[in-house]
N, C-alpha and C positions, 0 to 999 in steps of 0.2 A: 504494500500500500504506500500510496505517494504522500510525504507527510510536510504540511509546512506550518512551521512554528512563526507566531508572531508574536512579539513582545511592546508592547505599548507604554510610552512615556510621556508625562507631559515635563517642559523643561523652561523654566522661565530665569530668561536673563544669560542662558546658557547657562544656567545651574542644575545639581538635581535636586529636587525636591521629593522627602517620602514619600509615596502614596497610600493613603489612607485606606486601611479593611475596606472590601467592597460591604455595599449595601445595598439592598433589595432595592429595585428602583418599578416604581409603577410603569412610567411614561410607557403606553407603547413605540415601538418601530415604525417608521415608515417606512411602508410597502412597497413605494417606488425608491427609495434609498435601498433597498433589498435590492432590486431589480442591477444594481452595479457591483455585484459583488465580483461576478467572473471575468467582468472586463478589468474591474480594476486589480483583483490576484492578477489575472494574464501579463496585463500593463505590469506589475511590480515584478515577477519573474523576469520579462523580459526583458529589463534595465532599457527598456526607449524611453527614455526622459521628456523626448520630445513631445510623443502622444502622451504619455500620462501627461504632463502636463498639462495639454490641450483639454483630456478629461474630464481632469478635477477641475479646471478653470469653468469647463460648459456646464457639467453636471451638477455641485457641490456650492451650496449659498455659502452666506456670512458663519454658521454655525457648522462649520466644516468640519469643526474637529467634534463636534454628538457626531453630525452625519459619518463620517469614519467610520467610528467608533462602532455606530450600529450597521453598518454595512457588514465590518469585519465579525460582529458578534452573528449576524445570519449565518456567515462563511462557518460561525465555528460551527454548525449542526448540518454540513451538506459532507456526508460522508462518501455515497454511494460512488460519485463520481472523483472528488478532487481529496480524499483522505482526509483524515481529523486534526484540527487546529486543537495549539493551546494559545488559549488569551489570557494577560494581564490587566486587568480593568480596575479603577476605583469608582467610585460613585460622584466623582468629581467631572465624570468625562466627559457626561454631556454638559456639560456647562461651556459654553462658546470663550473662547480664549483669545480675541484679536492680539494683534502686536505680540505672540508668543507662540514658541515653536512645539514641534512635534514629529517627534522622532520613531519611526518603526524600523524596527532590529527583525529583517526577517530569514530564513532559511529554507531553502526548497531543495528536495531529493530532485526534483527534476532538472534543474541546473547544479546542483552538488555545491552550491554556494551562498553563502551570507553577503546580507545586502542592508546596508543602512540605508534609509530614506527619511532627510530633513524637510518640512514642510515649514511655512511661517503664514501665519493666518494675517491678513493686512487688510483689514476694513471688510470689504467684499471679494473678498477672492483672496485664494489659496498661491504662494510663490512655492515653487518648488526650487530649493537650493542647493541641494547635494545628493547625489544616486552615488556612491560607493560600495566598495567592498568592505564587511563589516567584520572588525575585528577586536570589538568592546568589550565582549563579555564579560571581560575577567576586571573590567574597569569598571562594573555599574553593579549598583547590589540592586538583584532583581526583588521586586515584590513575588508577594504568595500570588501562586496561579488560583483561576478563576475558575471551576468546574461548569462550565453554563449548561451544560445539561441537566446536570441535577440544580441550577440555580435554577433556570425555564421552569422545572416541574413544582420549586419550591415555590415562587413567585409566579402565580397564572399570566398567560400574554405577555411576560415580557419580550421573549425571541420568540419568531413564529416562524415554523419548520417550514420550509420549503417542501415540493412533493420530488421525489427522484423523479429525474430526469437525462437525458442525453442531449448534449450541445451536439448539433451535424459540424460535422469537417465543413466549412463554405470554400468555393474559389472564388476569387475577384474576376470579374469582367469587366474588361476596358472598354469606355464610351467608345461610337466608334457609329459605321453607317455600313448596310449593307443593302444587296439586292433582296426583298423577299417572294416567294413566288415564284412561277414556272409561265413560259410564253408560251408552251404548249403540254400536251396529257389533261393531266385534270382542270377541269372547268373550275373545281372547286380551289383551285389553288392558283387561278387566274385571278385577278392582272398582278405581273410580275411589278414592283415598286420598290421605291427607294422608302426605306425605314431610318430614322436616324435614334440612337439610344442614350441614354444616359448609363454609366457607370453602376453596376450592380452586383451582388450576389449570391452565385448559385449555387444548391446543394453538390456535393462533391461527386457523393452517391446519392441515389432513390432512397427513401427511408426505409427502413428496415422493421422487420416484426421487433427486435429485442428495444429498437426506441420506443415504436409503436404503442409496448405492452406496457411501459410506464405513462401513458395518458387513458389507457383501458383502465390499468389499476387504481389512477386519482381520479377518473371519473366515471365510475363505474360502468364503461360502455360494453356490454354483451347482447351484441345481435345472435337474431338465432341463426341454425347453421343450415341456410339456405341457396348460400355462395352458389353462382354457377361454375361450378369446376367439370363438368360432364364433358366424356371424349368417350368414342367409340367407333367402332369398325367405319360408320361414316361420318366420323370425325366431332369438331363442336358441334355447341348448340347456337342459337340464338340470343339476344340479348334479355327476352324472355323467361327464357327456362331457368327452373328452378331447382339447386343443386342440391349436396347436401356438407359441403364446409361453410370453414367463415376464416375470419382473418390468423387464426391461430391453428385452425387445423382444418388444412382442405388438401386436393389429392396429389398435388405438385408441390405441397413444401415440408421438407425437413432439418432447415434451419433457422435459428431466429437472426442470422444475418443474409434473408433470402429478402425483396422487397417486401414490404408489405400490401396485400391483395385482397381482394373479398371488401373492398370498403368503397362507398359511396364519395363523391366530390363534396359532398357538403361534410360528410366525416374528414375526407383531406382538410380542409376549411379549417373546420374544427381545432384537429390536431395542431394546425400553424397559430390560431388563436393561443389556445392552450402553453405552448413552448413559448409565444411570445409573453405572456402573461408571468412566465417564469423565471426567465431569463431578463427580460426589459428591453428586448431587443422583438422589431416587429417582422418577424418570420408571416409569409404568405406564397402562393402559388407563383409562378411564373406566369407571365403572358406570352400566348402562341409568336410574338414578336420575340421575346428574349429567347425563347426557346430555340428558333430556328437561328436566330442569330449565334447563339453559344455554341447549336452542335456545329454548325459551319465552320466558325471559330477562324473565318478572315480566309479561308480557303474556296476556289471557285468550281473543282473537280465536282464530277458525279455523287462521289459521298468525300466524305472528309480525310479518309485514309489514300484517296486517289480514283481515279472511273474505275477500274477493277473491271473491265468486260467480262472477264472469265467466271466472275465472283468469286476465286477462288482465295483472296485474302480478307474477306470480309472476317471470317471466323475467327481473326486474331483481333478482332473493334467487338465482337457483340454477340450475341444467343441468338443465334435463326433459325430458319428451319435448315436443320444439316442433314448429313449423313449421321448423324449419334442419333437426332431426332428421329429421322426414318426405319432408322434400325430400332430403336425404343418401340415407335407406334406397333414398328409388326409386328413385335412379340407378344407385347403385352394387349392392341386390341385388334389385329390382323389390320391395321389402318395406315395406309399410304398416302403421300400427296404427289405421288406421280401422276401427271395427266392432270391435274388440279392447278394448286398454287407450287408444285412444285418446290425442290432444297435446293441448296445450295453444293457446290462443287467440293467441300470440302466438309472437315470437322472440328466442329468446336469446342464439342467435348458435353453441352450440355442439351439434354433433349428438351426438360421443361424449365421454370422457374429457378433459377440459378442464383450461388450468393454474391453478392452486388461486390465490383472491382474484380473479377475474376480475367478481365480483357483488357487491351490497354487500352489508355484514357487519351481523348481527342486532345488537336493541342494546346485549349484550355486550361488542360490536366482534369476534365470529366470524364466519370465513365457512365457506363452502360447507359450512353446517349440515346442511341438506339438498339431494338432488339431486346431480350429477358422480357421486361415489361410495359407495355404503353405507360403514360403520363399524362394524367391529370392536369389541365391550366386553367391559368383563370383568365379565360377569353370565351366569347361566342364562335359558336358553326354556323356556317350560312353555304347551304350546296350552291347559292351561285356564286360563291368565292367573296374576292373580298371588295366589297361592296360599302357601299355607304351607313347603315349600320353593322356593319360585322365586329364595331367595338361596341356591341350596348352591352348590356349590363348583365355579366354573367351570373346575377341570383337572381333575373327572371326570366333569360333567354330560353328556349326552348334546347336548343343543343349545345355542348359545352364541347370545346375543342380537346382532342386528344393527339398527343404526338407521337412516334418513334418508332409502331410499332412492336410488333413480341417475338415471341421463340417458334409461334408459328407460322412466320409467314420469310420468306426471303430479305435480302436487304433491299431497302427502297429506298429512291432519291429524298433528301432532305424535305424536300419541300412539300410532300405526302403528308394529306392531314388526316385524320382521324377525328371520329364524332362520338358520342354519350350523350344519353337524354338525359336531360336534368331529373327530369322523376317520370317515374313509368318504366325503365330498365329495371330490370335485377343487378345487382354490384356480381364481378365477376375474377375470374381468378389470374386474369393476365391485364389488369391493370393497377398500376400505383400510382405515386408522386411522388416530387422532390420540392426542395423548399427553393425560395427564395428571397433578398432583402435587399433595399437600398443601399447606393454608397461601396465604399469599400472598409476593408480592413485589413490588418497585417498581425492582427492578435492571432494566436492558436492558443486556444483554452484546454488546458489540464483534463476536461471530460469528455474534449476529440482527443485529444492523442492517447488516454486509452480506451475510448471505442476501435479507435485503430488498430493500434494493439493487438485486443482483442478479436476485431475485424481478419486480420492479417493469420492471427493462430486459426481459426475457422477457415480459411480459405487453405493453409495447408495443410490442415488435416484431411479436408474436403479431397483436393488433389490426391495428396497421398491413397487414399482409399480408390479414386474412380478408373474403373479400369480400361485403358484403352479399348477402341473399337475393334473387330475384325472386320479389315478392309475386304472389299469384295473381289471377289480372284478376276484378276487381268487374261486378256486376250485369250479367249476361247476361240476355238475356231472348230468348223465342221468340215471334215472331206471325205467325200465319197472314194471308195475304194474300185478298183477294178473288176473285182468282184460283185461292185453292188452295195456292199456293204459300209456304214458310214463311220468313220474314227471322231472322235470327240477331243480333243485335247485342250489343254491353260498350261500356264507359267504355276510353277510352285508358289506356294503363300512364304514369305519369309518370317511370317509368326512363330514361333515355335511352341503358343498354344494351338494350335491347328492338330487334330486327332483322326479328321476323316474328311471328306468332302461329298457332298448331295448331290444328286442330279437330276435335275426335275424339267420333264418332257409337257411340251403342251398339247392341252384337252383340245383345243380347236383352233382350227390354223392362223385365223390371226390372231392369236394369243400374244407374240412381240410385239403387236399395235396398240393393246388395250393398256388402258390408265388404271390403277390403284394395285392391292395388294396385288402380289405375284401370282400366291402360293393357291387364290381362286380365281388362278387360270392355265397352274401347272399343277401337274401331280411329283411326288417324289417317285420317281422309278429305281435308281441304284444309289450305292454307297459303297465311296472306295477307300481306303486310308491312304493318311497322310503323305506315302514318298508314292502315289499315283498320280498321272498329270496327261494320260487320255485312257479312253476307254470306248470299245465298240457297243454303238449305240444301235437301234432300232425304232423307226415312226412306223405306228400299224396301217396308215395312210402314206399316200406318194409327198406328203408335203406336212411341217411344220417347224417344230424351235425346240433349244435347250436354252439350261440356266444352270449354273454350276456355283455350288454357296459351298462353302466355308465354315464347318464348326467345332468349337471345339467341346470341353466338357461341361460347360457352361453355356456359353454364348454362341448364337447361333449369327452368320457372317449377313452381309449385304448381298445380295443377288448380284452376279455378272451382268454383264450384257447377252442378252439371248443372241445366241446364234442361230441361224436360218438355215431349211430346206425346201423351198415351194416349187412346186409343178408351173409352166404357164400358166399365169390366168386367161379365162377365156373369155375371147373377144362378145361383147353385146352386142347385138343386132337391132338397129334403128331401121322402122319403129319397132317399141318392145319398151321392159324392161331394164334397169341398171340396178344388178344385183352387189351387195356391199364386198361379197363373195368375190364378185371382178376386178374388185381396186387392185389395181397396180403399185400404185408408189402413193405416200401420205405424206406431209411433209408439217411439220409447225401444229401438230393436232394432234390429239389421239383419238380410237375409241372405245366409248364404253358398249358392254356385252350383254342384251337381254337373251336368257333362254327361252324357247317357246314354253308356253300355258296352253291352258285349257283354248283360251279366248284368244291369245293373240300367237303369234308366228314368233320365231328368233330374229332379233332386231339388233341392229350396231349402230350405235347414235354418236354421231363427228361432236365432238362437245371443246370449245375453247375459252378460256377464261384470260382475257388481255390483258395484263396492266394497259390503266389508262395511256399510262407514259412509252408504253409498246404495242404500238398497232400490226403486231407481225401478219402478215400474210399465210395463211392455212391455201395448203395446195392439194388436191386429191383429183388422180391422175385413174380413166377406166379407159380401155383399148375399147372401141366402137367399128361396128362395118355399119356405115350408114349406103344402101340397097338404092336409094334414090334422091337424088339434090330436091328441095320444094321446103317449104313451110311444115313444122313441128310444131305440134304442144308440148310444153315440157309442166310436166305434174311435180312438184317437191313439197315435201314438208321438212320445215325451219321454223327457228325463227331467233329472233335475235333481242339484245337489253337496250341495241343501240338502234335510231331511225336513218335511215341513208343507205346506202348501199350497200347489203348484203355478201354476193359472191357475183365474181363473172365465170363466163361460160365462153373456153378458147375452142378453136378447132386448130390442133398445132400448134404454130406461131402468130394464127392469124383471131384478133377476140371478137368473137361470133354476139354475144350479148351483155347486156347488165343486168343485174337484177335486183332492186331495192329492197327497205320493206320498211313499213310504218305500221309501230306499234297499235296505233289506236283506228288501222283502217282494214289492216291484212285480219285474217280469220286466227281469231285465238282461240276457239275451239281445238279445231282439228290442226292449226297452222299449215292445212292445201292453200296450195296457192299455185296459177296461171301462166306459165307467159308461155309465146309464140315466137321462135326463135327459127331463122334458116338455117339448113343444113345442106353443105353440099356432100355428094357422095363421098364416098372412101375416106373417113377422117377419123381423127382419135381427139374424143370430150377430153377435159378436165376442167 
């Protein structure tokens, strides 16, 4: 425990004078005199003269040396965080002492040094004369120490405890001007504009359950355990649905230095009120301005780390969806987001809610800017961007701005907003907040640097324990033999948990097309051990795919790349039919696989979901013998989120049609739809 001893003298004339037995004193404390206790320890540890000064000059009236005195006497009861004081007090001390000085003798384990601090009380305001190193002891005959705990209990109200609490680590952010906004993708994050900021700042990290659970404790908050934490084979739920955690125990956290989740914006609110009330310092939300300005942090790139085309260095800035994520879902709920929102190229190690500073910090020096957890702000959502009120008032606006993204979705450009209803959501398990405050500072308070600390031992324990991934085995390949018969082979895994390897043939031929879990669209067929790296395969049909995983006695690997065996596809005959059966090549899309039922036929449905900010192009290519050039009707059912143009329709190189579609005219029933398109002879659709 960190201990700092203070010694208190009043000195008149530069003499000493004895100090008289303490006595029970009624007066209570002032409450906002409480509220400077940590700035000013920090200030006196840190030997900056300059700002103490500054301080006690702004904060501290004529009667500077009561207010002291009762400042330092709150400090002596705040153990949790900054260790136990002893004070020397008379019953003289509040009495206001102009034209005479005031000496504190202090000593701290965390700079390992004594510190004299002269002070001279002059009318209205406090001189600060001398910051030294302090080597009196043995020069001043100390009075009897002051017990103020048992004094507090013996005299009611006279100190009035503080509730435990944790200071957040802040960084300074420098005034400054950025671009905010995008000139193109999201509407909602249109029109791109110049912001200009003032000086401020931001939590270091997201807060945390173990802060968290000291504002639950002083204010008795226990919501019930309704959290949306729900995932399953098809993934989340909705902003709706109703879970069964809450901020202390829901299905993704197992540390108290993991964000804190499961709470509502008016809860974040709450908590900043609360810590500011404590400290005297005014903690509140960030605005969707500072936000995007901070994760930027003066950089013009794609994300802040650099454009990353590949995405393959995101993993070392944030929690996304990776490869650890993807492997997690299919174990535990057979649930993928391939063909969906899709992972990331690499791993990061964590699959859901992760403990905060686990990646490096932008060059702000924040972290987990984005990715692990959305955040909380306090600013309005407006879906047509930023508009003329998009600053009202966030405790009546309908939608409250979120930023950053979570651990389930890819990394996206900065400028990506995110919305919460103010009331009507359910609170949910992949969002938190971080604080933020005016101004700057250069203090670091005794109660961050051991959260840190603390912080820092959980994050290596956490490490130490998680076990790397099993990479998916490289370069399969398929060849037919001369015989007829097909060899399978990969590259060895260089794991040397690796115990056997799987080989899982697919159920229906485009099985390497389709999106989500693998394993409901392959079966396992053989299992070889460890020093095998091909094996003669068999398809009971002329055409389909393998997948070769990885396991060992534990953990079971990431799926390869399917390898392929397919027959021709066979040309479609115009007029007719275009069987999904005959696609040739897919490109930018997958699809998903209805079995036939009772009632409907087996279906493959081309499904794409775009980032706004990526309007990729989906290609699907079918070989055609069109029998006679003239006028077609072409029959399709689609349909689309967006109104405008749909798909076109090439013959070759040459593009034969368009084809639009508006939501609110095309048929949302069945979504059939018309058009009349020429065709000349002998051509191939796509």
């Amino acid at each position: 425990m960190k201990i700092l001893y203070v010694l208190f003298f009043v000195l008149m004339s530069w003499g000493l004078h004895a100090l008289p037995d303490y006595q029970d004193h009624k007066q209570l404390p002032d409450k906002k005199v409480a509220s400077h206790v940590y700035p000013l320890i920090a200030l006196i540890n840190s030997g900056n003269t300059t700002e103490l000064e500054s301080y006690v000059h702004k904060h501290f009236s004529p009667y500077w040396s009561a207010q002291m005195a009762q400042t330092l006497a709150y400090f002596a009861l705040i153990e949790a965080n900054h260790g136990s004081l002893t004070f020397y007090a008379s019953r003289d001390y509040a009495t206001p002492l102009p034209q005479n000085e005031l000496v504190a003798i202090l000593y701290s384990e965390l700079t390992e040094s004594w510190l004299a601090l002269t002070l001279i009380g002059n009318g209205d305001k406090v001189e600060i004369v001398n910051v030294s190193s302090a080597n009196l002891l043995s020069d001043i005959e100390l009075p009897e120490a002051v017990d103020l705990v048992q004094a507090s209990k013996e005299t009611a109200g006279y100190v009035t405890k503080l509730a435990e609490h944790i200071v957040p680590p802040m960084v300074n952010i420098p005034a400054g001007d950025f671009i905010m906004g995008t000139t193109g993708g999201e509407k909602q994050a249109q029109p791109a504009h110049k912001v200009s900021l003032s000086a401020f700042q931001l939590g270091k990290y997201a807060v945390t359950v173990a802060e968290f659970s000291k504002f639950a404790a002083a204010t008795g908050y226990s919501p019930d355990s309704s959290c949306n934490d729900f995932i399953d084979a098809e993934g989340l739920r909705g902003p709706d649905h109703k879970g069964s955690g809450r901020w202390d125990k829901h299905r993704y956290n197992y540390s108290e230095y993991q964000p804190v989740t499961c709470i509502s914006w008016q809860d974040a609110n709450n908590y900043a009120a609360w810590l500011s009330e404590q400290t005297g310092q005014q903690y509140r939300l960030p605005t969707e301005q500072e936000w995007e300005y901070a994760t930027k942090a003066n950089t013009t790139s794609r994300y802040f780390w650099g454009d990353d085309p590949l995405q393959t260095e995101a993993c070392q800035y944030g929690n996304f969806a990776d490869l650890s994520g993807e492997q997690v879902n299919n174990r535990l709920y057979s649930y993928s987001n391939k063909g969906f929102i899709e992972h990331l190229n690499c791993d990061d190690g964590e699959a859901y809610n992760a403990i905060v500073g686990l990646y490096r910090p932008n060059p702000f020096g924040l972290y987990d800017m984005v990715g692990n957890v959305s955040q909380f702000l306090n600013s309005c959502f407006n879906p047509q961007g930023y508009v003329s009120d998009a600053a009202a008032d966030p405790a009546s606006c309908e939608f409250i701005a979120t930023r950053g993204g979570n651990w389930h979705y890819p990394a996206q450009p900065h400028s990506n907003r995110g919305r919460f209803k103010r009331e009507g959501w359910n609170v949910a398990a992949g969002i938190g907040f971080r604080l933020a405050m005016d101004g700057h500072s250069d203090v670091v308070l005794p109660g961050s640097q051991k959260f840190e600390q603390q912080l820092h031992q959980a994050q290596q324990a956490h490490l130490a324990m998680r076990a790397p991934l099993l990479a998916a085995v490289e370069k399969p390949s398929l060849a037919e033999r001369s015989n007829g018969k097909l060899l399978l082979s990969w590259l060895p895994s260089a794991d040397k948990r690796v115990t056997c390897y799987d080989i899982y043939r697919s159920r229906i031929k485009l099985a390497h097309l389709l999106a989500g879990y693998y394993q409901k669209h392959y079966e396992k067929t053989y299992t070889v051990g460890a020093d095998s790296t091909e094996l003669e395969v068999s398809l009971p049909d002329s055409d389909g795919s393998f997948i070769v995983v990885a396991r060992s006695d534990q953990l079971l690997g990431l799926p390869s790349e399917a390898v392929v065996k397919l027959a021709p596809a066979a040309v479609a005959t115009i007029p007719g039919r275009i069987n999904m059966q005959q696609l040739t090549h897919l490109h930018n899309a997958p699809l998903y696989y209805f079995a036939a039922s009772e009632d409907k036929p087996e279906r493959y449905l081309v499904f794409k979901t775009n980032k706004a900010t990526e309007q990729n192009t989906v290609t699907l290519r079918f070989d055609t013998e069109v029998t006679k050039a003239g006028w077609y009707r072409l029959n399709y059912k689609g349909s689309s989120f967006q109104n405008g143009e749909f798909f076109q329709l090439w013959q070759g190189r040459k593009l034969a049609g368009r084809v639009s579609y508006q939501r609110d005219i095309d048929d949302s029933v069945s979504n059939l739809s018309t058009k009349c398109i020429y065709r000349q002879a002998n051509s191939h659709w796509s």
